[in-house]
N, C-alpha and C positions, 0 to 999 in steps of 0.2 A: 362981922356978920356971923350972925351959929350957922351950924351946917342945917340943914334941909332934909327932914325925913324921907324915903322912900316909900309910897303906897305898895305896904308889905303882898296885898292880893295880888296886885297887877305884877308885881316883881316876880311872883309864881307864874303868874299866867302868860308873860311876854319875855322873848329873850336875844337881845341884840346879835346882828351879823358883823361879820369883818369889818363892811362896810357903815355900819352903827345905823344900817333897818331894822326894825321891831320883826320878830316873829313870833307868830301865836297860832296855836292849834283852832281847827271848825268847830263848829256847833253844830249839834243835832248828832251825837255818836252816841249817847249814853244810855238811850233803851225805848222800849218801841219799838223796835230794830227790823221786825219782822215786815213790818208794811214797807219799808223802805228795798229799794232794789240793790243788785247786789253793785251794781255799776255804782250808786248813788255813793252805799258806804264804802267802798274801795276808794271813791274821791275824797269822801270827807277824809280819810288817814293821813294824807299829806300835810305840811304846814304850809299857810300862806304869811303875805306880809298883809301887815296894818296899811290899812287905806291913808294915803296922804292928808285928808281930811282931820283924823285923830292926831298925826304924829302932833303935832303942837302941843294938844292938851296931854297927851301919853309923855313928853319929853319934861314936863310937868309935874308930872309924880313918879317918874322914874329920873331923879337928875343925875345918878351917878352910874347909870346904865347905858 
């Protein structure tokens, strides 16, 4: 079997814990900023995990992640 490329985007964009969960930065930080509250973007700066719903297809084009 050949080896299996990595979707180079998503490789940037998500990046595995100890426990091999996907981490990925929020959305909605990159401008506009001003209407947003300050509470709003002090939340978005954290990272969260990918929704159980994705990991499938995410485990998919990350396979060596």
């Amino acid at each position: 079997m050949p080896k299996i490329k990595t979707n180079r985007s998503a490789a940037k964009r998500f990046k595995a814990t100890g426990t091999g969960k996907l981490k990925r930065n929020k959305a909605y930080r990159r401008h506009i900023l001003t209407k947003k509250s300050t509470k709003n973007k002090r939340n978005l700066r954290h990272a969260a995990m990918t929704d159980a719903t994705n990991v499938s297809n995410m485990k998919k084009i990350l396979p060596y992640i």
